[in-house]
Each structure stands twice: as C-alpha cells, then as structure tokens.
C-alpha positions in Angstrom: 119.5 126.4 107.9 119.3 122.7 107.1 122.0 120.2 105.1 120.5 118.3 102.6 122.2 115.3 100.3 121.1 113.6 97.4 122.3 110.6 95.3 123.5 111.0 92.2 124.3 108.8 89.3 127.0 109.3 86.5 124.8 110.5 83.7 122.8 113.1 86.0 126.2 114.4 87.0 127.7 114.7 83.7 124.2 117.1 82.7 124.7 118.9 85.8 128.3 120.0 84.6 126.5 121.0 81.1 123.5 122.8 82.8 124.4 123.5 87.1 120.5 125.0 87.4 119.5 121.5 87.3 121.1 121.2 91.0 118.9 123.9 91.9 115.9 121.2 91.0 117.3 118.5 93.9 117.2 120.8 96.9 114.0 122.8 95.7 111.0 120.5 95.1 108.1 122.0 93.8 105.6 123.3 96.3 101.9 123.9 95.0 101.3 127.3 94.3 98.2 127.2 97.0 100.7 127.3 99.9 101.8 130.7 98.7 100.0 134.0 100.3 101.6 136.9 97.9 100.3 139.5 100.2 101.2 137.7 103.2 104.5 137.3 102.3 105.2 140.2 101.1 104.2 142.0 104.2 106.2 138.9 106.1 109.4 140.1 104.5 109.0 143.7 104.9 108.5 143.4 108.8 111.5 140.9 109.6 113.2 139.4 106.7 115.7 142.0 106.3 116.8 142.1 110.0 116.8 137.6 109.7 119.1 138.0 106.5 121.3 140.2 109.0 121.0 138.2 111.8 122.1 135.0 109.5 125.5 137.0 108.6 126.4 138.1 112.4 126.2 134.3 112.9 127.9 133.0 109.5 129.9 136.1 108.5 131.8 134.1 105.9 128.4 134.3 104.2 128.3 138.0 103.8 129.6 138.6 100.7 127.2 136.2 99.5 124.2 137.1 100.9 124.9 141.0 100.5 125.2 140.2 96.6 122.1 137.7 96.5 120.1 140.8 97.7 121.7 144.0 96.5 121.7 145.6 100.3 124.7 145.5 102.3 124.5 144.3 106.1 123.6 147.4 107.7 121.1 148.5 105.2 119.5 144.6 106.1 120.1 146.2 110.2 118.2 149.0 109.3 115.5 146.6 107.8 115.8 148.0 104.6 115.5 145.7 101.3 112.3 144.0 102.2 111.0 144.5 98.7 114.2 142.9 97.0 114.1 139.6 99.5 110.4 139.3 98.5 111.5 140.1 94.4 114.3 137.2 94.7 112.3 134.4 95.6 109.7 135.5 93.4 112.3 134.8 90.8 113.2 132.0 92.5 110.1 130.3 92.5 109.5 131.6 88.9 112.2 129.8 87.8 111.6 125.7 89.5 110.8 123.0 86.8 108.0 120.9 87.4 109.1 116.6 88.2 111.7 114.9 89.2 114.7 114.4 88.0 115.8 111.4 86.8 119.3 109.9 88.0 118.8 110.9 91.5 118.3 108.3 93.9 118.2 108.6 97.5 118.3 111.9 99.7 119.2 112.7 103.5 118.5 115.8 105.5 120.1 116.3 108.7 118.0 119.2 109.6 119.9 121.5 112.0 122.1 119.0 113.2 124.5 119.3 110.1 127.2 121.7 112.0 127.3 119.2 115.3 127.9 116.3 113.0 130.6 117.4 111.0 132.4 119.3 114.6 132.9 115.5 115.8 134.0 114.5 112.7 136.4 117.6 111.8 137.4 118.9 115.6 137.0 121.7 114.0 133.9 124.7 113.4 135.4 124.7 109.1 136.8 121.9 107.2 140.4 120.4 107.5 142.5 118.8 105.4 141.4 115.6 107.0 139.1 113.3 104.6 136.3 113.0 107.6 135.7 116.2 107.6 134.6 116.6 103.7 131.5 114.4 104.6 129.6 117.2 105.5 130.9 120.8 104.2 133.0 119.6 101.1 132.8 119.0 97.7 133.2 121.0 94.8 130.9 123.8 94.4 128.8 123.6 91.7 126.0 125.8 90.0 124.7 129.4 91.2 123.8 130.2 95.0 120.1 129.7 95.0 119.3 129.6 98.9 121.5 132.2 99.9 123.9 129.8 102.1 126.4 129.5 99.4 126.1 126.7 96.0 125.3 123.2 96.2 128.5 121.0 96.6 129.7 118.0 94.8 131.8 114.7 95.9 132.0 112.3 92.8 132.1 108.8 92.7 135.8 108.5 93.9 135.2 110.9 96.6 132.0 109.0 98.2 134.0 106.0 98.2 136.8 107.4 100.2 134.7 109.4 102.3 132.6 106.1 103.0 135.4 103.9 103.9 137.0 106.7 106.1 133.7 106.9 107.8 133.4 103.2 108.4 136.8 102.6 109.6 135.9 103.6 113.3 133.5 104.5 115.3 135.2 107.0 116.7 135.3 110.8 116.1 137.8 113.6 116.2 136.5 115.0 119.1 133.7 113.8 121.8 130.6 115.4 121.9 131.2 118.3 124.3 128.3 120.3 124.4 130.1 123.6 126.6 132.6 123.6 124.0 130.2 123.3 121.4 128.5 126.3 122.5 131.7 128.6 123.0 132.7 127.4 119.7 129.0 129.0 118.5 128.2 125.2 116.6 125.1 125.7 114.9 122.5 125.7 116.0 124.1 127.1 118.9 122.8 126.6 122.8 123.9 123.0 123.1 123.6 121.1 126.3 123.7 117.1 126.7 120.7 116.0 125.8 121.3 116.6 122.1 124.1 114.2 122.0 122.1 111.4 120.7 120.3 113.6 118.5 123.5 114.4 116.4 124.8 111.0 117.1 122.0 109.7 115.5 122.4 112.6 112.9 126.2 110.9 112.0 125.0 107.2 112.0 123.0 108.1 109.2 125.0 110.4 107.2 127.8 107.3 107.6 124.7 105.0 106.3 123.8 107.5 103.3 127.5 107.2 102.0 128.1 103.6 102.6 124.8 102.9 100.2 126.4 105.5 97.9 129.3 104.0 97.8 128.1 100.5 97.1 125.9 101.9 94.0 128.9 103.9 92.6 126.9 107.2 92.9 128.2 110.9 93.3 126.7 112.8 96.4 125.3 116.7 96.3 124.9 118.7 99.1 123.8 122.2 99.5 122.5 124.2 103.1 119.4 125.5 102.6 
C-alpha cells in the first residue's frame, strides 16, 4: 500500500468534479500490455489473492466494507480463499477501463511509498486524522471519484487547503510526536515492525511531502492523493 500525490491546477480540478474517473487516470498510468501474463495472473490470484485481500482487512479493518463490496466476497469467504476469479475479473475491468496519455493540468507528483502511515503518526500523534490541520497532509481531503484500488477513493485538498496545509507545515520543524519506533509498532503503524533505523527514512519521507506542498502552494495548485 503506497500514498501517492499529484499537482493539480484549477481547470483539471473543475473536470474532475464533472467527470471523477479522470482521477482514476493520475494514480494508474498506463502499463504496456506486454507486462501482463493472463494465465499467470490468473493462476497468481487464485492461489493467494484472496487470503492477501483478507490479510489487508485484519490489518485496516476500517477498509472492510470497502474491499468486501469491491469484490463481492465477504472476509471469510476471502479466509477460505474463495473469490479468486472475481479479484482477477476486477482488474480485468480495471485495466479495461485506463485511457491512454497524460492528462493535462497535472503537474508534479510525490510517492511516499510505504512510509505514508509513519509520516502522518508524527505529524497527527495519532494512527487516524485529528482535527488538527497537520494532520490533513497526508490522510485528508475530500474524497472524490469511485474506489478504484481498493484502499478507499482518491482525496482532494483545493487550492485554499494546500496553502494552509503548507504554511502549517512550514511553521516548525517540529512534530506532534517524536519518532518512537516501540510505540509505533504497538500502535500497528504501517508498515508495521519499526525499529530506529527507519527514522530517517520517514523523516526524509516528511521533508518531502513539506517540499511537495510548499511548491503547490506557491503555484496555486490543488493536491490529489489516493493509497494504492
């Protein structure tokens, strides 16, 4: 599960509002159809996709609901390895359905990988989102479009938002709580295990997210987001 952010301008933002799958365009990149094994992946998702999916909603089980609708199985049918077939049908579809280019009026992207959940615990204190404006950087925004990844819909922060989110981040260096790499463990942080050699890894992870909205602040761009 990785966090990925894209630049926005106005105009792109006012035809996602008209037509969300266009979202779905900025997180998904085309992939050439050569890299793509049908039989392979088939039997791929058949052996262990089921039991992944299952696995992904014992350690996000906010994302049940989701994920049990995506796929038309409930969790213990995905336990029992059941609904292969379906998984492998859905990003058929998925696939089926990507536009081929760019799209124009977005700028520059970020991805920080697996280190999304660490970043946004130092700047939240807390595994969810809080009231405090910090700790929108990373898991707020308004959702926006369909759920096409299966970790809930891509978020948006307009304008406005960036621009408070950027000053916010800029004002300190400083972070609601250290890096505590025990507690971040009993706290089950993704990606979960931590120990103290990853501090500078997510530190490094949070110096560029604070870069990514200070430049989108100073273009007066929105900011997507969606886990994928």
């Amino acid at each position: 599960m990785l966090a990925h952010f894209v630049q926005v301008d106005a105009d792109l933002l006012g035809r996602i509002g008209e037509k969300p799958s266009l979202a779905e365009r900025l997180f998904q990149p085309d992939l050439p159809a050569a890299a793509f094994d049908p039989e392979r992946m088939r039997a791929a998702f058949l052996a262990r996709g089921p039991q992944l999916l299952a696995g992904t909603i014992d350690l996000h089980p906010a994302l049940r609901s989701q994920i049990e609708a995506s796929v038309g199985r409930t969790y213990e049918a995905l336990q029992r390895g059941e609904g292969g077939d379906a998984l492998f049908a859905l990003m058929q579809e998925r696939l089926g359905r990507r536009n081929s280019g760019s799209v124009e009026g977005a700028y520059e992207s970020l991805s920080l990988d697996k280190a999304w959940h660490g970043v946004h615990y130092l700047l939240a204190g807390a595994v969810e989102p809080t009231d405090a404006l910090a700790s929108q950087a990373v898991l707020g925004g308004t959702e926006i479009g369909a759920d096409f990844a299966g970790y809930g819909p891509a978020r948006c922060l307009d304008a406005t938002q960036v621009r408070a989110l950027a000053a916010a981040l800029g004002d300190s260096n400083e972070t609601a709580v250290p890096f505590d790499a025990e507690r971040m463990t009993e706290l089950e942080i993704y990606p979960f295990g931590w120990n103290h050699g990853a501090r500078e890894w997510v530190l490094g992870a949070l110096a560029d997210l604070k870069r990514f909205y200070a430049a989108a602040a100073a273009e007066r761009r929105a900011v997507l987001t969606c886990l994928v």
